[in-house]
C-alpha positions as CSV (number, residue, x, y, z in Angstrom):
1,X,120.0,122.2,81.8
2,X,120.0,125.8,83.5
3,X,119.4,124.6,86.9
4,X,122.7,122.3,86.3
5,X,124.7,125.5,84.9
6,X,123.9,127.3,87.7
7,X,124.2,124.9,90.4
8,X,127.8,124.4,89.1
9,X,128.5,128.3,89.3
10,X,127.5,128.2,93.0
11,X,123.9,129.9,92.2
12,X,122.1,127.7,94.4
13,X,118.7,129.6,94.4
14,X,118.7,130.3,90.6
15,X,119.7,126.4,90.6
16,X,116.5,125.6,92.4
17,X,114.4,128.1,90.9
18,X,115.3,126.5,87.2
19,X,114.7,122.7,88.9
20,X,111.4,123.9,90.0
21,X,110.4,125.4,87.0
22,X,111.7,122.1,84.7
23,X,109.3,120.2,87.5
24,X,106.2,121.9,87.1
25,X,106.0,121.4,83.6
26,X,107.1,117.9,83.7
27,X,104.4,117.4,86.4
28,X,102.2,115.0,84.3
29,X,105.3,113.1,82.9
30,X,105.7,109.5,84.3
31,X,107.8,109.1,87.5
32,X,110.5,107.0,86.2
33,X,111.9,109.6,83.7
34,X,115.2,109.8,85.0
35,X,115.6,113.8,84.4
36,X,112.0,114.1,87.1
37,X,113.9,111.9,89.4
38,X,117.5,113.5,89.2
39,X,115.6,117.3,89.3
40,X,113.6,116.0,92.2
41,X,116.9,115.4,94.5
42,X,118.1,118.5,93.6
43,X,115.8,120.0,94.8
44,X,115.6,118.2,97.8
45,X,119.3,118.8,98.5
């Protein structure tokens, strides 16, 4: 949820930093859990 508060305050890079962070400790988790997906393409965009 941080990387969502921040991405809507403009705070790209804290945004991605909090999306990374969610990912790497979801890294084991199945790929169809819709939060890994939806952090994922933040990220990527």
């Amino acid at each position: 949820m941080l990387g969502k508060v921040y991405e809507q305050q403009g705070n790209t890079a804290r945004a991605i930093d909090h999306y990374e962070k969610f990912l790497d400790l979801w890294k084991d988790a199945d790929p169809g859990i819709h939060e890994v997906e939806l952090a994922t393409k933040r990220v990527a965009s």
